[in-house]
C-alpha positions in Angstrom: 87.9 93.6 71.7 90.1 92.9 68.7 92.9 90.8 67.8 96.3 91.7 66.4 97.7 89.9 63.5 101.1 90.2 63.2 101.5 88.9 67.1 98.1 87.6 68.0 97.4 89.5 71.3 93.9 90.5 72.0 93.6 94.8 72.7 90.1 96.5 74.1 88.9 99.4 71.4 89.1 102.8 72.7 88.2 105.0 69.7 88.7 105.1 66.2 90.5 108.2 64.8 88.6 108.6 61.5 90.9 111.5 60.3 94.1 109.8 60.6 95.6 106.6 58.6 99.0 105.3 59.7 100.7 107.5 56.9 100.0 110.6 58.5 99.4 109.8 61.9 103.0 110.4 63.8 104.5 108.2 66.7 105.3 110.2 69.3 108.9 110.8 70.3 109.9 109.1 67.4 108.8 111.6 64.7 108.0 108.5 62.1 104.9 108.1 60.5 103.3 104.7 61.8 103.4 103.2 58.8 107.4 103.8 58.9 107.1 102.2 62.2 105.4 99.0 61.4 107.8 98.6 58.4 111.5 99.6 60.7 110.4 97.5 63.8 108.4 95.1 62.6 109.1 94.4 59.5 105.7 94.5 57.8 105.0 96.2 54.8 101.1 97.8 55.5 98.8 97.5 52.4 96.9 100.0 52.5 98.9 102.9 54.5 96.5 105.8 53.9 93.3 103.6 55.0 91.6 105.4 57.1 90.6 105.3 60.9 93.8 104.3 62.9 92.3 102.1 65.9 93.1 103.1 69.3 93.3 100.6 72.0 94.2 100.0 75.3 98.1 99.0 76.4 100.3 98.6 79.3 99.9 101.0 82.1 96.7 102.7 80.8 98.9 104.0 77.4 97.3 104.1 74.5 98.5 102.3 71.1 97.1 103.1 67.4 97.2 100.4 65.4 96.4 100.0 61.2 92.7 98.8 60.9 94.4 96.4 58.4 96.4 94.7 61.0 93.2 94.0 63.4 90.4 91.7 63.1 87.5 90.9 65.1 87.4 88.0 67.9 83.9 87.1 67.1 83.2 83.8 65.3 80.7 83.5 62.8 77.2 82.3 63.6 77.3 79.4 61.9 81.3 78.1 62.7 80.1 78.9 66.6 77.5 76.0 66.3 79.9 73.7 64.7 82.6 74.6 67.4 81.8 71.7 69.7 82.3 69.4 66.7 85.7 70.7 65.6 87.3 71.1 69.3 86.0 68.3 71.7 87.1 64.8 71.9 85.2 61.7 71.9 85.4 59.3 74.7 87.8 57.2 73.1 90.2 60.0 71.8 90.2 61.1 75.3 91.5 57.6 76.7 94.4 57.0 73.7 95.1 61.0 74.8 95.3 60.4 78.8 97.3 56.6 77.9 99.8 58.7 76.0 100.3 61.4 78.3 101.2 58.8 81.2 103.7 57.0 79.2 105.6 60.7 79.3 104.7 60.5 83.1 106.2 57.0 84.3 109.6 56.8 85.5 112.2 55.4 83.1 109.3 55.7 80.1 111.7 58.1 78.5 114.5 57.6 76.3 116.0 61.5 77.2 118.4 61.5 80.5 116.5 62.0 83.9 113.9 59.7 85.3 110.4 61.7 84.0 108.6 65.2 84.8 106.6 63.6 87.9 109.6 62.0 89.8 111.6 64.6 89.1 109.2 66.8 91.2 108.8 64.3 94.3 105.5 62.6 92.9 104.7 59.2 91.2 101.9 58.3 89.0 100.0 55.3 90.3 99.7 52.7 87.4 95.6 52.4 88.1 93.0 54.2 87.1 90.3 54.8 89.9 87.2 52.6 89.2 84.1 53.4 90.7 80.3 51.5 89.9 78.0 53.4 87.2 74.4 52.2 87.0 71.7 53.8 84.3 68.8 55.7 86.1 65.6 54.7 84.5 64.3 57.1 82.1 61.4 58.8 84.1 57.4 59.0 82.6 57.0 62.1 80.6 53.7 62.6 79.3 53.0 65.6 76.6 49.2 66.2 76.9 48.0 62.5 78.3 50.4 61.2 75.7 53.3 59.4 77.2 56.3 59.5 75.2 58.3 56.2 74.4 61.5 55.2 76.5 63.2 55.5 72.7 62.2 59.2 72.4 63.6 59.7 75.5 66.7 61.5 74.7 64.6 64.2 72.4 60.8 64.0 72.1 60.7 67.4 70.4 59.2 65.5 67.5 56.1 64.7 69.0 55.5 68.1 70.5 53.9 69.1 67.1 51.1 66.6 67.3 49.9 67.7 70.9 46.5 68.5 72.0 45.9 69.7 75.2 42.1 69.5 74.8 41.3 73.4 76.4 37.1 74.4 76.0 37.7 77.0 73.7 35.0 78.7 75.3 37.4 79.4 78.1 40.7 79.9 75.9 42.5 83.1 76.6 43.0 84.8 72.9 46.4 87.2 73.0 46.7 90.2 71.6 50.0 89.8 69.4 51.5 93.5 68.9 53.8 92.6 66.2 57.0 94.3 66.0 58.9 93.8 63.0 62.4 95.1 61.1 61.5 97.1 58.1 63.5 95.0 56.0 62.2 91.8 56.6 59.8 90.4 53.6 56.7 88.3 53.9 56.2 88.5 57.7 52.9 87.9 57.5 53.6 84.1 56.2 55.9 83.7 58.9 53.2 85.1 61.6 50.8 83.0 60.3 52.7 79.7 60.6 53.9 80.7 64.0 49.8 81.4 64.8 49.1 78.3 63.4 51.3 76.0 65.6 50.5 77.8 68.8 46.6 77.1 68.0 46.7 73.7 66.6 47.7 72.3 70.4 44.2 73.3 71.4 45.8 75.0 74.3 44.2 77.4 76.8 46.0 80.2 75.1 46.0 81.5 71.4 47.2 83.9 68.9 44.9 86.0 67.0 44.5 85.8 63.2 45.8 88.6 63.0 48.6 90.9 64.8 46.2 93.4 66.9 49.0 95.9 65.9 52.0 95.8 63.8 55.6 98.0 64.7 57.8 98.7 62.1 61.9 99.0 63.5 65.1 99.7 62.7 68.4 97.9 64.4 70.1 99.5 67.8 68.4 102.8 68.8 65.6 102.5 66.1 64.5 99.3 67.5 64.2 100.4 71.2 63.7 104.1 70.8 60.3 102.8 68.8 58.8 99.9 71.2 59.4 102.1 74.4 57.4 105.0 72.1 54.7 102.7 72.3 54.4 101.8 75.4 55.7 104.5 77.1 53.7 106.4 79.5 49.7 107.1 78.2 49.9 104.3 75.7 46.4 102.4 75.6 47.3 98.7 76.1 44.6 95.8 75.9 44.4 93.1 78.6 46.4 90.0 77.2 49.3 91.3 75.3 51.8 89.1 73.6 54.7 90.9 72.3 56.3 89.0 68.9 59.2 90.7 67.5 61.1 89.8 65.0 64.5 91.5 64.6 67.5 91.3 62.2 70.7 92.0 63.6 73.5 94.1 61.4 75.4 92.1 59.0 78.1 90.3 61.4 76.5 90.5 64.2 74.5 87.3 65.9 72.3 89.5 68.3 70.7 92.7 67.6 72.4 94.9 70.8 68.4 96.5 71.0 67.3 92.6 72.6 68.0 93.2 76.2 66.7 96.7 76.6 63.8 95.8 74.7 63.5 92.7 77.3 63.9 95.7 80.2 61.6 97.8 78.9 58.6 95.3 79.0 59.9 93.7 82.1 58.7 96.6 83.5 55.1 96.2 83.0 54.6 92.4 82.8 54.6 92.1 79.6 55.4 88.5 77.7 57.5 88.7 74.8 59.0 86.1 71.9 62.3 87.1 69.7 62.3 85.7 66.2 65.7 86.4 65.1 66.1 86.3 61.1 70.1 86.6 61.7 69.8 83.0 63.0 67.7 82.2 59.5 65.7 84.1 57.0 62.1 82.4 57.3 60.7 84.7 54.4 63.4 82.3 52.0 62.6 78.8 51.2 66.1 77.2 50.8 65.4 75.2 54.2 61.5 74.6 54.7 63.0 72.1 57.2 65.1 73.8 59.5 62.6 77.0 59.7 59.8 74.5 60.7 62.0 73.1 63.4 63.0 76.7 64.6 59.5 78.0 64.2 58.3 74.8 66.5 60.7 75.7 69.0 59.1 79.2 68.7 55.7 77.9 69.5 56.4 75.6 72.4 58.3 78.7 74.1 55.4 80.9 73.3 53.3 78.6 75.2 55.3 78.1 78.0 55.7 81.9 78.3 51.9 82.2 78.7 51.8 79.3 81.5 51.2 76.0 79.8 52.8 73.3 81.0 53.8 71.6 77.7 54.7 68.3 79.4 54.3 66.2 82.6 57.4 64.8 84.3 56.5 62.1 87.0 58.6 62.2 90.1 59.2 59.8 92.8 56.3 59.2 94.1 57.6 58.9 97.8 57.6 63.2 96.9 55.5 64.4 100.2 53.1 66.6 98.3 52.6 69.5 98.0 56.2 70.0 96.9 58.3 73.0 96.4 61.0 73.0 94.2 63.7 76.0 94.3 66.9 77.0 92.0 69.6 79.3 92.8 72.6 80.7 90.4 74.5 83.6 90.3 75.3 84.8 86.6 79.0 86.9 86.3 78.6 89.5 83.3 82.2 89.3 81.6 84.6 92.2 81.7 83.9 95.6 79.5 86.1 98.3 78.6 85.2 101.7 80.3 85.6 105.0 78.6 85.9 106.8 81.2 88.1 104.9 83.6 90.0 103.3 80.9 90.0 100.4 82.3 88.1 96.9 82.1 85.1 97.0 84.4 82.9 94.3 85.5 79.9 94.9 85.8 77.3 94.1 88.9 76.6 89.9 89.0 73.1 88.5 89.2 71.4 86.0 91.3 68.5 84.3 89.8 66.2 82.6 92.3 63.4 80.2 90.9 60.3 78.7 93.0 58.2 75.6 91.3 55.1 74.3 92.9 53.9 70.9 92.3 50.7 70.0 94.1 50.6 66.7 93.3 51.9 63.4 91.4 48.6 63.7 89.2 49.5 65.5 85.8 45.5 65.9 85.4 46.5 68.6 88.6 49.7 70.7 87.0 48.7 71.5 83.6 49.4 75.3 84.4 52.7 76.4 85.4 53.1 77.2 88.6 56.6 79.2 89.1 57.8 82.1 90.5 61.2 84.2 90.8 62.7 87.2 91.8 66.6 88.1 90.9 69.0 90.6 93.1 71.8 92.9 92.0 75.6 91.8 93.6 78.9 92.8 94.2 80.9 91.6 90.9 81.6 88.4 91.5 80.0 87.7 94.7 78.2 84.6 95.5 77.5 84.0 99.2 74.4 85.7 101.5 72.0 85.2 99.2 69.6 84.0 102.6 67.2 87.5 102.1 66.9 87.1 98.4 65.5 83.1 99.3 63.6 84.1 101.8 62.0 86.4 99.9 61.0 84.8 96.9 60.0 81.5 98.7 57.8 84.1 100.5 56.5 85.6 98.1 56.0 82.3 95.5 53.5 80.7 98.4 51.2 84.0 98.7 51.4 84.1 94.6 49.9 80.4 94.6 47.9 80.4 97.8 49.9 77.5 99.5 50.3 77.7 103.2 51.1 74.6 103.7 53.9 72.9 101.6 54.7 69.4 102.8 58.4 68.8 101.4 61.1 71.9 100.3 64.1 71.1 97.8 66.8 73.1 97.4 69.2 72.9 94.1 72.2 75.7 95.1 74.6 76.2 91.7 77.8 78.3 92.0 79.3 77.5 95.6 82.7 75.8 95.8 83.7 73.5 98.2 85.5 75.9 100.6 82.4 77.9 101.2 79.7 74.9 101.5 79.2 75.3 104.9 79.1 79.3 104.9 76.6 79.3 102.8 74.1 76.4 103.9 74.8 78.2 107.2 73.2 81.3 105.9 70.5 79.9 103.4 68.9 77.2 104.5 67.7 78.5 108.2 66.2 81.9 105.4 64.7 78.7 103.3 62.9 77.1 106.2 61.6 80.6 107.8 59.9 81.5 104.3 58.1 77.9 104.4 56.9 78.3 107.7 55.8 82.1 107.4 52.4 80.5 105.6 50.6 83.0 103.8 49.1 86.1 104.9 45.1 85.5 106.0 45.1 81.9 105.4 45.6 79.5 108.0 49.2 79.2 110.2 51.4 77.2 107.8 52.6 74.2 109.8 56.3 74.4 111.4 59.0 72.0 110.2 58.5 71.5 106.3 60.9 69.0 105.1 63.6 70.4 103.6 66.3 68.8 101.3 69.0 71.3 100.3 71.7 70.3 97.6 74.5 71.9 95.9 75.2 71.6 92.4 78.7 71.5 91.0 78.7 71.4 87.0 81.8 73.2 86.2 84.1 70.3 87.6 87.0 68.3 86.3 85.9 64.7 87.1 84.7 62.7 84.0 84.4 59.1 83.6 85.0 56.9 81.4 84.6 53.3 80.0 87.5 50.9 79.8 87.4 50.3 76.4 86.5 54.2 75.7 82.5 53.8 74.8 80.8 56.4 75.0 78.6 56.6 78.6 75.0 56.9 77.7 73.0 59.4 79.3 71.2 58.8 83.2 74.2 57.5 84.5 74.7 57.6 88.1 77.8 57.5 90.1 77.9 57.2 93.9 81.2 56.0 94.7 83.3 58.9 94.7 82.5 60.8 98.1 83.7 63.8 99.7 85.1 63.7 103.1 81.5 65.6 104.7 79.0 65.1 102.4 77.1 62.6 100.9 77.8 62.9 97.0 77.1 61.5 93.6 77.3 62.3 90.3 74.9 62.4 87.4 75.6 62.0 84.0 72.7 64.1 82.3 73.5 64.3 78.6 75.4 62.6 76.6 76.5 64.1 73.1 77.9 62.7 69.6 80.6 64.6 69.6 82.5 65.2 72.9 83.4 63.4 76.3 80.3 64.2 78.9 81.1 66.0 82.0 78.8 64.9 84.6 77.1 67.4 87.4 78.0 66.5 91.2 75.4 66.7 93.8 76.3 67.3 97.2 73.8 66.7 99.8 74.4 69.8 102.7 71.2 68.5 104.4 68.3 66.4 104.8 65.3 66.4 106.9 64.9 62.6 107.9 61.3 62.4 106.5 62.6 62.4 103.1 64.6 60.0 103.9 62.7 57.5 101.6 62.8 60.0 98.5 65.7 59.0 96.2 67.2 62.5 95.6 69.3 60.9 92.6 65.9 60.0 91.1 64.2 63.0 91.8 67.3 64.9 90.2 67.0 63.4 87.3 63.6 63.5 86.9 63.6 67.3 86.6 66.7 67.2 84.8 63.8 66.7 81.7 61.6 69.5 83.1 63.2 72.1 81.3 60.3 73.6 78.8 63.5 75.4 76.6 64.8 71.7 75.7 63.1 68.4 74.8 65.2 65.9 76.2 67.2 65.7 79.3 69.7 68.7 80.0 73.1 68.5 82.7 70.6 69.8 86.0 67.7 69.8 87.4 65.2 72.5 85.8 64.7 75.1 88.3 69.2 75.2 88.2 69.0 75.7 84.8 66.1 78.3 84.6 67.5 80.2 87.2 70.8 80.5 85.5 68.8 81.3 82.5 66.8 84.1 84.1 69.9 85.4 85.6 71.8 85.9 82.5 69.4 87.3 80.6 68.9 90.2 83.3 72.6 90.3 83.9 72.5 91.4 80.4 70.1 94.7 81.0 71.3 97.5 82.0 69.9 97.7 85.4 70.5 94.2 85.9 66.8 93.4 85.9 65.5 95.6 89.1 63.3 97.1 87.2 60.9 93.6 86.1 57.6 93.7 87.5 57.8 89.7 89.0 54.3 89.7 90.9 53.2 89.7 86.8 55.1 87.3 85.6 54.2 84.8 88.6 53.0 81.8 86.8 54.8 82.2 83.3 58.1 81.3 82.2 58.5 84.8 80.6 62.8 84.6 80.5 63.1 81.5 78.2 
C-alpha cells in the first residue's frame, strides 16, 4: 500500500512498469503524456518526469491508475517513530477530562452563542449534567516469587530487573544442554560476542536447561528467499538432527524494513518438526556496536528469559487464590483476523483465513516448589475470514488432548477466559463451548482411571477492545489493579479490571463477563484470580491488560495467522510443555 501526496489517498501496488516514466507513458484516450496530465489537471509540475517505473495501483471499479514514483510514498512508519507513537498521540488522564468538559460545553442547550439551541437538542436528545460514578477499589498486588525469591510490592509493576540475578538451583548433573544451530546474516559482525553473552545469561540462572559454549553448527543467510531457502536446506528431508536442538537466528531485515518477510516461514518450517527457535533481530539494534551497552543488555535479557521459557522453565511463580480447587486448569481462547492483502490475480483485496488460538495451563497445586516446569498446551484451527463462533471441537480437542499430554485425569476446577465475542453472540457461543469444555474434562485420559464427572467449571468472556474508561474527578491518573464492579450488564455478572497503567495515555480497562459458574467456586474470587494471571505472562515482567492464557493465545494465534498455511502444519504434541510462540 502507498500513499499519494498531492491528495493523500492510500492505493494497493499492482506492478511497477520499469520501462516507462510518466514522460513517455501515454494516458489513454487522452493521448497526453502523464506528465502533461499531472501538470493540465492538477496543476503539479513533476520533478523528475523521465524517473523511471511508473507505479500501477488499484482504482475504482477494478481500473487501473499509473502514478509518478515521485508522487507516492510509503505508509510504513519508521521503527523507531512507531515506538514513540503512543507518546505523541494518546492523552493523559487529565487532557482527556479538560477534552470531554469542553466538548459538553458545545453539547448543552443554550451553551452556544450561534442561533439554535445545540447539536444534541437539536436531534431530540439531552446531555445529562452528571457524570456516572461508580466505586474503584485496588486489588492487592499478588505474591510473585522468581526462583524462591519473592519480589517486593514496589517492583510490582516491572520486576524485569531482578530476573538477571536468578538462580533456579537445577543439579547440573541433570541439566539438559541444547544444541544451538546458529543461523546467522552474512553481514552481521562479531556474532560470536553476541552468542556468547546471550549463552552466558541463559547459564548463569542455573536453570535445568543450557546453551553450549559453542553453536553445535553455524548457518550463514541472506534476507527473503536466501534466509528460508537455506534453513529448510538444512533441515529438509535426510538432514541428521541431534536430540535437543535450539534454533538461534539472528536476522537483519533490508534497510526500511522492521521485519525480515523470511521470519514466519522460517517459524513454519520448524513448526513442523518441534523445533524451538529464538529471533535476534539486528534491525531492532546492532549488538555487534557499542553505542548503547545499555539497551542491548536489556534486549539481550529479554532474549534469555524467552529462551528459557521456550524450553519449559517457569521463570516465575504467581500465587493464586488459594480457595483454587487443585488441580486447576486454566484455558485461553482468541481468534486472530490477518488484515486485508492485495491479490494479483483477482485484483482485489483478499483476506485471508483467521486463526483461533487455543491455550491449556495446568497448575497442580498452590506450592511453587510443584510448577517449576511449564505445563501448557495448545493447538490453533484455520476459519472462515472473520469468523469467531463454533469454536466447541477446537476446545474440546485441545483440552483433550492437554490432559493426556500431562497425565491428569482428574482436574478438580476448569477456567475459561473466551476473547473476541461481542455482546450479541454471548449466549451462542457459551451455548456451543462450554457443554465441548466440560465433555473434554470429563473424558479423563486414555488407560488411566475414569476422570470424575462434574469438574467445576468457570467460564468468562473477555472484552478489551471496549469504549468504557474511567476516570478520577480531578483527572489523576488510575494506578494499575483497579477493580470496578458497579457497572453491570442486564444478564451477566460483570466487572472491570484496570490491568496497566501507562505514563503516557488514559488506560482502557478489560471487562469480564461471567457466562457461568459452577457453584463450587463460588468461594474463588474470579476478580482475584484474574488478576493474578494477568502477571503470568513469561513475554512481560509486570502485569499486562488479561489474564495470560488470553494473551498467549492471541499471541500464538497471530504469529501462525502470519504463516502461510495458517499454522496447520506445527507439530503441537512437541511443543506440549514449552512456550515455543513467544
Amino acid at each position: 500500500v502507498v500513499i499519494a501526496t498531492y491528495d493523500k489517498r492510500c492505493y494497493s501496488v499492482i506492478d511497477l512498469l520499469f520501462d516507462k516514466s510518466p514522460a513517455n507513458h501515454m494516458v489513454q484516450d487522452l493521448n497526453i503524456s502523464h506528465a502533461e496530465y499531472f501538470k493540465k489537471r492538477k496543476n503539479i509540475d513533476l520533478k523528475f518526469p523521465k524517473a523511471r517505473p511508473m507505479v500501477a495501483v488499484g482504482g475504482r471499479n477494478d481500473s487501473v491508475i499509473y502514478l509518478p514514483a515521485e508522487l507516492v510514498t510509503g505508509n510504513e512508519l519508521d521503527a523507531q517513530i512507531k515506538m514513540k507513537l503512543p507518546t505523541i498521540a494518546s492523552f493523559r488522564p487529565d487532557d482527556r477530562l479538560k477534552g470531554i468538559e469542553e466538548i459538553k460545553r458545545f453539547l448543552r442547550p443554550g451553551s452556544q452563542k450561534s442561533k439554535g439551541s445545540g447539536l444534541l437538542p437539536a436531534l431530540g436528545f439531552s446531555l445529562e449534567e452528571k457524570l456516572i460514578k461508580v466505586r474503584a477499589t485496588r486489588l492487592a498486588l499478588p505474591e510473585i516469587t522468581v526462583a524462591g525469591i519473592k519480589v517486593p510490592e514496589k517492583s510490582g509493576g516491572m520486576w524485569a530487573p531482578l530476573m538477571s540475578k536468578a538462580n533456579y538451583k537445577a543439579n547440573p548433573k541433570h541439566a539438559v544442554q541444547m544444541k544451538v544451530i546458529l543461523v546467522q546474516n552474512k553481514t552481521l559482525r562479531d556474532t560470536s560476542k553476541v552468542y556468547n553473552r546471550i549463552r552466558d545469561m541463559v547459564n548463569g540462572q542455573n536453570s535445568k536447561y543450557r546453551l553450549g559454549d559453542k553453536p553445535h553448527e553455524v548457518i550463514s543467510v541472506g534476507t527473503g528467499r536466501e534466509h528460508y531457502g537455506a534453513v529448510e536446506k538444512h533441515f529438509g528431508p535426510g538432514s541428521k538432527l541431534p536430540n535437543n536442538v535450539f534454533v538461534l537466528d539472528f536476522c537483519r531485515p533490508q534497510r526500511g524494513a522492521s521485519t525480515d518477510p523470511a521470519y514466519s516461514v522460517v517459524k513454519c518450517m520448524l513448526g513442523k518438526g518441534g523445533f524451538i527457535s529464538q529471533f535476534v533481530n539486528w534491525g531492532t539494534y546492532d549488538h555487534s556496536n557499542p553505542r548503547d551497552p545499555k539497551r542491548s543488555t536489556i534486549i539481550l535479557s529479554g532474549v534469555a528469559r524467552q529462551i528459557l521459557s521456550k524450553c519449559g522453565v517457569r521463570i516465575w511463580f504467581v500465587s493464586i487464590p488459594r480457595t483454587v480447587p487443585m488441580p486447576a486448569v486454566f484455558v485461553g481462547v482468541d481468534v486472530f483476523h490477518a488484515p486485508r492483502k492485495y491479490d494479483p490475480v483477482s485484483g482485489k483485496r483478499k483476506a485471508k483465513e483467521s486463526v483461533a488460538a487455543v491455550i491449556v495451563q495446568i497448575m497442580r497445586s498452590h506450592s511453587p516448589d510443584q510448577n517449576t516446569d511449564v505445563e501448557l498446551y495448545c493447538e490453533t484451527e484455520s476459519r472462515m475470514a472473520g469468523k469467531e463462533i463454533e469454536l466447541g471441537a477446537l476446545l474440546n480437542r485441545t483440552v483433550s488432548n492437554a490432559l493426556k499430554a500431562f497425565k491428569l485425569p482428574n482436574p478438580a476446577s476448569c477456567f475459561v477466559w473466551r476473547d473476541g465475542v461481542g455482546d450479541s453472540t454471548i449466549s451462542q457461543v457459551a451455548e456451543q463451548e462450554i457443554p465441548q469444555v466440560r465433555s473434554a474434562l470429563a473424558s479423563g485420559v486414555v488407560g488411566a482411571p475414569k476422570g470424575k464427572k462434574g469438574v467445576a467449571l468457570s467460564y468468562t468472556v473477555c472484552q478489551k477492545r471496549i469504549n468504557t474508561k474511567f476516570l478520577t474527578d480531578d483527572g489523576t491518573k488510575i494506578p494499575a489493579g483497579v477493580f470496578v464492579s458497579g457497572l453491570q450488564m442486564a444478564d451477566y455478572k460483570t466487572y472491570y479490571i484496570n490491568g496497566t497503567s501507562p505514563p503516557y495515555s488514559t488506560p482502557k480497562p478489560c471487562r469480564f463477563i461471567e457466562v457461568e459458574r459452577d457453584t463450587a467456586l463460588n468461594k474463588v474470587s474470579s476478580s482475584n484470580l484474574a488478576w493474578a494471571l494477568c502477571h503470568d505472562y513469561a513475554n512481560w515482567a509486570g502485569p499486562i491488560k488479561l489474564p495470560s492464557v488470553v494473551q498467549m493465545a492471541h499471541k500464538l494465534a497471530e504469529l501462525t495467522g502470519g504463516m502461510q498455511d495458517n499454522g496447520n502444519s506445527i507439530n503441537y504434541q512437541k511443543y506440549a510443555g514449552k512456550i515455543f510462540f513467544l
